[in-house]
N, C-alpha and C positions, 0 to 999 in steps of 0.2 A: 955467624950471620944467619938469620931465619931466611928458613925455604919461599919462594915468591909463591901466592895463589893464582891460582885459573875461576875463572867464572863460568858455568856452563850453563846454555840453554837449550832444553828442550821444549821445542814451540808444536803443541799441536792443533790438531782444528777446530779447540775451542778452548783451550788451556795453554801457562806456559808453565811448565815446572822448573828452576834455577836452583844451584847450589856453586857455594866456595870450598874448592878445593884446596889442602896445601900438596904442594909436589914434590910427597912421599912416593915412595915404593912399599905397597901400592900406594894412590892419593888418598889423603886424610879426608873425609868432609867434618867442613868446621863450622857451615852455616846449608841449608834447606827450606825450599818453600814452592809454593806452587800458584799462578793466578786461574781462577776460573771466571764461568759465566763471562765471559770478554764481551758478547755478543746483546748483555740487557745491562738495564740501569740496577743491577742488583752485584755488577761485575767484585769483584774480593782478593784480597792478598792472604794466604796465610801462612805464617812460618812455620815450618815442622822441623827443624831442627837447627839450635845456635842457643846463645847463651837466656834469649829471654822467648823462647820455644816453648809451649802452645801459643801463636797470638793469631789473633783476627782481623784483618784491618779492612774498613770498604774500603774500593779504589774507584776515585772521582773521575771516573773520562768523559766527563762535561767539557761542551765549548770545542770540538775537535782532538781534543787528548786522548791519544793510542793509550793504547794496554803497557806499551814499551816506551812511551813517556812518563808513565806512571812508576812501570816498574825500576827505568834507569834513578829516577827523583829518587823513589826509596831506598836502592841500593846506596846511591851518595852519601846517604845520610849514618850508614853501617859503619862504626869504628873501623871493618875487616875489608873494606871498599879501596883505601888506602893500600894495599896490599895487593888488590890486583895483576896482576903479567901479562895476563891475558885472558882469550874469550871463547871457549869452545863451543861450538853450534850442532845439534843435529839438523840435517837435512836428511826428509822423507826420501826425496829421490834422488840418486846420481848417477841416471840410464845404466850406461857400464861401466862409468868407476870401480875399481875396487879395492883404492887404499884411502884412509883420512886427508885432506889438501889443506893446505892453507891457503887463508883466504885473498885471491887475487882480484883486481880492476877485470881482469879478463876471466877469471872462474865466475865472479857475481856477474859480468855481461852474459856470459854462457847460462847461467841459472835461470835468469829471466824468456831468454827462448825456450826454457823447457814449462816454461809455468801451466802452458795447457795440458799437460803431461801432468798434473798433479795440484791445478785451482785451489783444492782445499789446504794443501800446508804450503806448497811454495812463497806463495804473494808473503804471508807473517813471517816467515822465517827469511825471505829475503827483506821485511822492513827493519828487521831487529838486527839483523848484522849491518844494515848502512846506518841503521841507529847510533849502533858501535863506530862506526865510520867518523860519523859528523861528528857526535862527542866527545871521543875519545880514541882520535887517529891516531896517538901512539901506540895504543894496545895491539898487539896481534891477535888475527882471528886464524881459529882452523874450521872448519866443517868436518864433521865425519854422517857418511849415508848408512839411510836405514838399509838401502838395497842390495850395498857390499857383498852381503852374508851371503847370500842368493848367487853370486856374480860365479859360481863353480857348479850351477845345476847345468845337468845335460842340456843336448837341443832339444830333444824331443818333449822336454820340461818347460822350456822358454816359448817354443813355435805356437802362433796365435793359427786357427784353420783358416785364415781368410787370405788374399792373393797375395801371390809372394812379392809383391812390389812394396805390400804396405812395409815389411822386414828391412826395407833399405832407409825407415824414415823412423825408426826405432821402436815401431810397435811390436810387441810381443811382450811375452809375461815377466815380471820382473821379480815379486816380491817385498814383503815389505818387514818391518819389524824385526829387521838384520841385528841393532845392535842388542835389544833383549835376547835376541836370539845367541850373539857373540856372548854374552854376560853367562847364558844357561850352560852355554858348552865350557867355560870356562871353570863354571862351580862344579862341572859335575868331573872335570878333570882332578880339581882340588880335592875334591870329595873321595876319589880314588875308583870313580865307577870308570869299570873297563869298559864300557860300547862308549866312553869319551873319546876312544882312541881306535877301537875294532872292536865294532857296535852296531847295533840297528835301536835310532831311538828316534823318538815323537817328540816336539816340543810342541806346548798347546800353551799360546799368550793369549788368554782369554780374559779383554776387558772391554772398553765402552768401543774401542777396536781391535775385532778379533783375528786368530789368522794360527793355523799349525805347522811345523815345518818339519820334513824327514828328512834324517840324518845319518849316513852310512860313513861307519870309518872316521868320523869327523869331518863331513864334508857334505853341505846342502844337497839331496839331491831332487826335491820337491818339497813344495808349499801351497797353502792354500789361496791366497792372495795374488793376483795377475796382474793385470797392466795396471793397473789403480788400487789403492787401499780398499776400496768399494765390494772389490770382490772377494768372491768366498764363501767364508762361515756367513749367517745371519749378524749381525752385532748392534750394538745401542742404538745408534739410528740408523744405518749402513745397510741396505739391504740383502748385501751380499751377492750371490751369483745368481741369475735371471734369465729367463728367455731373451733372449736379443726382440723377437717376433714383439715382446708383449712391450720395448719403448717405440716400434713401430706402430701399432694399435695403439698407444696413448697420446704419441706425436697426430696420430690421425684422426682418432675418436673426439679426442679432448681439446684437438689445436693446441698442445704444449711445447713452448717453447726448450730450446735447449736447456737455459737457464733455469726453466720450471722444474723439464727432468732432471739435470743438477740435482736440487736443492730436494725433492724428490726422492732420490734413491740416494742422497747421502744424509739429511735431516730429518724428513717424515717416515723415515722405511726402519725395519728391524724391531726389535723388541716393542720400540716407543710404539710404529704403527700399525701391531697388532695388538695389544693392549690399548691403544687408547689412552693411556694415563702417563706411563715412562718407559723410558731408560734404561733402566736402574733396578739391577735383580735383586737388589734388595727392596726395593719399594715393592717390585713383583711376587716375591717369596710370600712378604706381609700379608698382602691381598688376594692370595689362592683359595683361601677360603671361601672369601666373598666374590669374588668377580672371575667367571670362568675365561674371559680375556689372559687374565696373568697369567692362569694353567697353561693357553695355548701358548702364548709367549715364551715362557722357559719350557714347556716341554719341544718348540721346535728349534732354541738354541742347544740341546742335549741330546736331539737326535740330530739334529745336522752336525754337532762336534763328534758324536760316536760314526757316524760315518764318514768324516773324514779321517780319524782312526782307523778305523777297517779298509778305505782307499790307500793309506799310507802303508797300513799292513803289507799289502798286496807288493805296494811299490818296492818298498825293502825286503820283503820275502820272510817277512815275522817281525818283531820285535824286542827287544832287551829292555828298552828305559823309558818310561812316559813319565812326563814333565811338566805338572800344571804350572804356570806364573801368571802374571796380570794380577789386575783387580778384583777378578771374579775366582779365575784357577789361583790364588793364592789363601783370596779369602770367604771363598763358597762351599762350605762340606755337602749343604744339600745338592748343588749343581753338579758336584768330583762324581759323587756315589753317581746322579742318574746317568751320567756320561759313561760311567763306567759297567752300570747293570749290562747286564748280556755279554760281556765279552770276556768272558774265561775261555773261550775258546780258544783266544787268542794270548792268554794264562797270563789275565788281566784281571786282577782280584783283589779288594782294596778290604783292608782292615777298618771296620767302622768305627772303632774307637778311637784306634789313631788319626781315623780323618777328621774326626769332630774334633780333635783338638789341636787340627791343621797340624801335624808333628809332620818334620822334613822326610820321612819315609811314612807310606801310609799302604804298602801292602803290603796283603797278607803274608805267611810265610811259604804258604800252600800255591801260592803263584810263581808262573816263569819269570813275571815281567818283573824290575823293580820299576813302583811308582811315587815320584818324588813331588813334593809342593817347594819352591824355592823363591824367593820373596826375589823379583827382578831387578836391575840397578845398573841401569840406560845410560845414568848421570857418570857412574865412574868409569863407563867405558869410554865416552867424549874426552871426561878428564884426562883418562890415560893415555891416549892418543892427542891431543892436543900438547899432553906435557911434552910429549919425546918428539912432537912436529916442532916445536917453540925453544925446543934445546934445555927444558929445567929440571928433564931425568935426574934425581940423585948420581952421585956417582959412585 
């Protein structure tokens, strides 16, 4: 009898990326793709990995059609669809959970009071799993959070400095980008590096949302990321961490609405709004020549990621392992190197040959640290955790 698939979704706040797993030990993927742009009439499906893998397809969300109407219709349509078990979801936030759930009447009612808690991914990822619901009520769903990872940092790690009444209604820091996070500790366990186990390493997810996390022993004990994905490093449009003072003078200066500052410091901020043109450190890299905007842009994502490195330093008391992954830390050698200029102090010293040619170790020999690039993979930790919530572990 063939093994049942799982279908996983990762929904973020402006993409959804999906894959079919089979439930292997580990899970096989047997199909990949991603949708973007959700947000304009330019929105796109494309497949990156199945049997007719490169494809491009627009997706028509004319007339009221979601992104997750579109994408349920074409999945149907997959020979490998048929095969389905079930539906693994990431959710961004799950306050202090800290195991993968399945999905209940009463977990989704719970999800929805936290939405203010996390506006930008909540609201999609709770449509896509009642998606699942209405269509397709016999499938079981799991959830696994990004926040888990985080759920072992100290107090003094989590405590927000403002009255300790707010602490009773679950504000404080939480973290985010747990399961990349799970995925990195996991390779570097396979890999045989010993700070996976008794260690002081850095994980740095650096992509269109950024965020680093330090790791003593194998076990979170700070990150860059707080009560929202928003804070932190600078990222694609995210502004990262701010003066509190400065949404005070613009609520007052400007008469801005909450909703404004929203949109604000999670849409128009970061690389996009100090460049002027994008996003996207590669369009920024391009244009260094001609537009002193991009200079400024990547040079204050490289020095704000070098200094959260040297904060984290501090925190763990040195370093063993630095870990670039994402978009950017997997596939940027000019962004590795400037991140990484000035810190051999810290015997943080990267082979520039090797980085150029993104190789899975890319320092020097002459360094204390090793530093590693590991290509992330979010998808098969949902998958693995949904298979063993769902009972379709091999045996």
């Amino acid at each position: 009898m063939s093994m049942p698939n799982v279908l996983t979704i990762n929904a973020g706040s402006s993409s959804i990326r999906f894959a079919v797993f089979e439930a292997a030990r580990p899970p096989r993927r047997l199909l990949a793709g991603k949708m973007e742009r959700l947000a304009g009439a330019d929105a796109s499906l494309t497949l990156e990995h199945g049997a007719e893998a490169p494809q491009n397809i627009k997706a028509d969300l004319g007339g009221g059609r979601t992104a997750a109407d579109f994408l349920w219709d074409w999945l149907e349509s997959q020979p490998l669809f048929a095969t389905i078990r079930g539906v693994g979801h990431r959710v961004v936030h799950g306050m202090l959970r800290t195991e993968p759930q399945l999905v209940t009447a009463e977990l989704l009612a719970e999800l929805k009071t936290i939405v203010p808690f996390d506006p930008e991914h909540l609201p999609r990822e709770i449509e896509l799993i009642e998606a699942v619901r209405r269509r397709y009520a016999q499938l079981p769903q799991a959830v696994s959070f990004d926040t888990a990872f985080h759920r072992c940092m100290p107090l003094v790690a989590t405590r927000l400095p403002i009255p300790r009444r707010y602490a009773a209604r679950g504000i404080q820091r939480y973290g985010f980008h747990g399961l990349s996070y799970t995925f990195l500790m996991q390779e570097l366990e396979r890999l045989g590096d010993p700070a996976a186990l008794r260690g002081r390493i850095i994980l740095a997810h650096l992509g269109g949302g950024a965020s680093l996390a330090a790791v003593r022993d194998g076990r979170c004990i700070d990150t860059s990321m707080g009560f929202t994905p928003t804070a932190g490093l600078v990222m694609g449009t995210r502004s990262g961490d701010l003066d509190p003072g400065l949404m005070i003078y613009l609520a007052l200066a400007d008469s801005l609405t909450v909703k404004q500052l929203q949109t604000l410091v999670n849409h128009e901020s970061g690389l996009l709004g100090i460049s002027e043109s994008s996003a996207d450190v590669r369009d920024l890299l391009e244009r260094e020549a001609s537009d002193p905007r991009a200079v400024e842009a990547l040079a204050l994502f490289c020095y704000q990621a070098k200094k959260w490195i040297g904060a984290f330093a501090a925190a763990l008391g040195g370093v063993d392992t630095l870990v670039f992954a994402g978009g950017i830390g997997e596939n940027s050698a000019p962004v590795r190197k400037r991140i990484c200029e000035g810190l051999q102090y810290l015997g943080i010293d990267i082979d520039d040959s090797a980085n150029e040619r993104h190789a899975p170790r890319i320092s020097a020999g002459r360094g204390a640290v090793t530093v590693r690039v590991i290509r992330t993979d979010e998808e098969s930790v949902i998958a693995a955790s949904s298979i063993r919530l769902m009972g379709f572990e091999p045996t």
